[in-house]
Each structure stands twice: as C-alpha cells, then as structure tokens.
N, C-alpha and C positions, 0 to 999 in steps of 0.2 A: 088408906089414901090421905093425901096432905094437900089442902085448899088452898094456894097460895094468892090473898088477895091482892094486885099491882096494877101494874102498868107504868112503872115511873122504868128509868134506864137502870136502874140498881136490879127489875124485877129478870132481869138472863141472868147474871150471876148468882142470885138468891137459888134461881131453880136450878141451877149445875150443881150450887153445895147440895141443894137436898138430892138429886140424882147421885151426886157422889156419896152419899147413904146409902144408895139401894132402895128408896122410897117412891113411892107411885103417887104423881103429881098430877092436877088440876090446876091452870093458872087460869085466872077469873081476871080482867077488866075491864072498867066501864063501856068503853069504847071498842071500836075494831081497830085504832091507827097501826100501822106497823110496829111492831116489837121484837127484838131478838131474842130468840130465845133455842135453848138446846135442842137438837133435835130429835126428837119421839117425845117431847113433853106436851100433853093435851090441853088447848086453851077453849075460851067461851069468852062469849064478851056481851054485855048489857048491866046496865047500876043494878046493883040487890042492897034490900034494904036488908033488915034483921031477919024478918020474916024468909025473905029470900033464901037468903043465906041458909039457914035451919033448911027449908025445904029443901035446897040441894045437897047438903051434908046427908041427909034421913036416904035421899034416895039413891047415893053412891056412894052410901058408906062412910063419909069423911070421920076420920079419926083425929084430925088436928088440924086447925086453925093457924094461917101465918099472913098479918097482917102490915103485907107491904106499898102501905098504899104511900102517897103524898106526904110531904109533913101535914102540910096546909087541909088535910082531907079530912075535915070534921065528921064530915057526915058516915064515911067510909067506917072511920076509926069506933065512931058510937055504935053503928051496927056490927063489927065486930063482936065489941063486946058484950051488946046484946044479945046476939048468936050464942054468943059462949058460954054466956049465963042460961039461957035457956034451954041448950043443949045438951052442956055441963061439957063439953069437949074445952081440952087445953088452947088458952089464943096465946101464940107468941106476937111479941110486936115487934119490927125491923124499926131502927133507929136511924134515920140518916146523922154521919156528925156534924155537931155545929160550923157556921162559919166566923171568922174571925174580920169583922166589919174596920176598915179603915177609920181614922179620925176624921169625925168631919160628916160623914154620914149622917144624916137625918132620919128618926125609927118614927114609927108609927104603929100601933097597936090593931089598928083597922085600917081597912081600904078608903074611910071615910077622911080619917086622917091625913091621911096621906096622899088622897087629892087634896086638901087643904095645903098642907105641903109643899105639893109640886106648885100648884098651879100659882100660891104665895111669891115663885119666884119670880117672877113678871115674866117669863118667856114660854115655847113650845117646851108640849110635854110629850115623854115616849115612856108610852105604860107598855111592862113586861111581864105582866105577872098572871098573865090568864085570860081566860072569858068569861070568867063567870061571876066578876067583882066588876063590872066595866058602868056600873050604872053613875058611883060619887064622881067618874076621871072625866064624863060628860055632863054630866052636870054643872061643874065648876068651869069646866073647859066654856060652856055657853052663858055660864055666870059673868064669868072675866072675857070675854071674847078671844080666847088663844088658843093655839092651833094644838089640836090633840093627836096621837097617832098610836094606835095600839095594834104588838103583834099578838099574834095568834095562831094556834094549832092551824095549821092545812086540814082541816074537818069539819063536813055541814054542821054537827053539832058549836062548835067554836063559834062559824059565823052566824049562826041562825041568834045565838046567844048576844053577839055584836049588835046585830038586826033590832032584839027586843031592847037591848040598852039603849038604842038611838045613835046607833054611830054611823056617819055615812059612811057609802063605800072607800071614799078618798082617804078616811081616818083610818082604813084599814092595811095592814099588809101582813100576809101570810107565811105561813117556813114550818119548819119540822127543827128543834134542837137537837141539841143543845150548839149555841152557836160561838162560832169563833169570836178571839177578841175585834181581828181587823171586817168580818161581817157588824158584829155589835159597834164597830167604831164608823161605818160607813153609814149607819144610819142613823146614828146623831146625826154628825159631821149633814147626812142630805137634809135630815130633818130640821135642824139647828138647834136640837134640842138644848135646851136650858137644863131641865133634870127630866132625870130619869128614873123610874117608877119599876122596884120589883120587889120579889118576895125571897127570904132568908131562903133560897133555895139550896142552898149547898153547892160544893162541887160536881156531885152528878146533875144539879142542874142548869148549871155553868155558870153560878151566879161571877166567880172572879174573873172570867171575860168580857162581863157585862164593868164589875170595876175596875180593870185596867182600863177598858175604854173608857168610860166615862171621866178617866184621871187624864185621860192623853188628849182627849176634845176639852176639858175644863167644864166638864157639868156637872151638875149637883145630884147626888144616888138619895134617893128616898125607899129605905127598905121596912118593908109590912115583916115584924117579928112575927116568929113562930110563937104558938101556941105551946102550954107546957105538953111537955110528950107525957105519955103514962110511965110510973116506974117499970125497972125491970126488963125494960126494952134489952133487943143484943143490939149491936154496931160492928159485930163479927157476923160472917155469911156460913163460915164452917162450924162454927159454936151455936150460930143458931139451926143447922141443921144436924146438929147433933143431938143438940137438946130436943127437937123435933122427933128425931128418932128414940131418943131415952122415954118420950109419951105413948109411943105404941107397945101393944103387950108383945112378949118376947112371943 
C-alpha cells in the first residue's frame, strides 16, 4: 500500500497516476474539506505528526511514503521524513513548480516580513495566504490603524485559527479556491486594497489569478517565498508513480 500524504488540488491527479500503477492507496489529510479524488481511492483525515505516521504505516502495511503536501507545509514535510527514517520505508516528495514572479513584486521570507510590507504601503491590506500565519497581518494592521481583510478556508479549523489571531469577524471572508482572476479582482477593487498578501503558491494554487488582478486594480503583491524544497523531489505525477511502484517488491 502507498500513503499519499495531501490535500492540496494536485492531491486527485497524484492519486490517478498511482491508481494507473495498479497500486493500493491511502490518501491522508489534515483536514476533512472537500477533495477530488478518483473513485475507489481510500481517505482519512486528521494532522499526523511522525509518530503518527509510523503508527499508521505498522498497522496497514504501508510500503511507501509520497509526500504531497503544501509547499509552505513545514511541519508535514519534517514528519515525513521522520517517518521515513524511522521506518526505513522509501519517502518520495511531490514538487509543485516554481512560479515565475512579475517585476515589481515585493518577496518576503516570513509572514513577519511581509506584514511589514504590506502594511508599509499606507493603504488596506488583503491577506491570501492562509490561517495559520494571521497573527504579524493583525498586528501591524492595529499598529498602523488600516483596514485588514483576510480570506480563508470555508473550515471551523480556518476560522477558529482567525479567532485566536484576533481578527474580527468583519476582517473575515470565506471561499474554497482556487479563485478566479475576476473573483480575486472584485475583491480588492470592494476592499480598496493597496497590496495584496500571498504565498508562492503556484499555479495549482492560483497564485497568477491573484497577479493578473492585482495588476488590473493597480496593487502592490507581497509574496511569502518558498522554503527550499528537499532534493530529488518529482514534478511529474506518472514518474512519480512509477517510481513508487519500482519501491514495492516484485
């Protein structure tokens, strides 16, 4: 059996290539939100740390590790390879590809940053980048007194997450992406946002919807880089489910 850790929009195609092996799949995500995925492929959903991980592999057999989580998914990615180490089972890791940032763009290494960033521009700020980074974008937002608005998962975990960073409900709006360019442009445009706040998410995460908009309303993109990936990563779904397959004994 093949543990495929996910939940991002890349995690239905990963599981088809490895179905189109002949491989018997477990997909694991944090979360329960809706996900597509092939039909007959088995899911579960709650965070596992390392330990986790091990325990469920021991008890159902797993033969191989495939770690497709976030880019941004530190915590994901360490327990992976803790698993892996202590298991001794093969981890492959899904690479999403880089994206190709406009001139003009403002990077930032941290979330810390880049509320510093944003909120530098003297106007409304519209953070994109999650719930789980929202503490520096309200801070500075109550520092400088300007108006903050962050989306977020349609998920109690999401807003319970809002809740403990101090966001009121008014700073809040919810959705399910990956969203269109003329949705991402409607809400500057209501918001009047100055810049806009997200993470190198790639194409599956729609980050170039969010920069066409932001180019067509005239606001500033403050992008949170990626983390280095680990070598050896695939960015192919059928090469990494081959090679998935070349791990299991004949």
């Amino acid at each position: 059996m093949i543990l495929l850790l996910g939940g991002t929009s890349e995690t239905g195609p990963l599981a088809r290539a490895l179905l189109d092996q002949g491989l018997d799949l477990l997909v694991s995500t944090a979360t329960d939100a809706p996900l597509a995925l092939p039909q007959g492929v088995t899911r579960r959903s709650g965070r596992l740390d390392a330990d986790g991980i091990a325990r469920l592999c021991a008890n159902l057999g797993v033969r191989v590790l495939v770690d497709a989580g976030h880019p941004f998914a530190l915590e994901l990615h360490a327990a992976c390879r803790a698993a892996s180490a202590s298991t001794g089972l093969p981890l492959l890791r899904w690479l999403r590809a880089p994206s190709e940032l406009p001139p003009g763009t403002l990077l930032a290494s941290g979330h810390p940053g880049a509320a510093r960033k944003a909120f530098a521009l003297g106007g409304p700020v519209l953070v994109t980048s999650g719930s789980r980074n929202l503490a520096p974008y309200v801070a500075e937002a109550r520092r400088t007194g300007l108006p903050l608005l962050a989306r977020v998962l349609d998920h109690p975990e999401s807003l319970a997450a809002c809740g403990l960073a101090g966001l009121e409900p008014r700073e809040i709006v919810t959705g399910r992406g990956p969203f269109s360019l003329q949705e991402n442009r409607e809400l500057l445009r209501r918001h009047r946002a100055r810049a806009l706040v997200t993470k190198d998410s790639g194409a599956a995460g729609g980050l170039q919807a969010k920069l066409d908009a932001a180019r067509l309303q005239a606001c500033a993109v403050v992008v949170v880089i990626r983390p280095e990936p680990d070598a050896g990563g695939f960015t192919s779904a059928p090469l990494l489910a081959a090679a998935a397959a070349r791990c299991l004994p004949a």
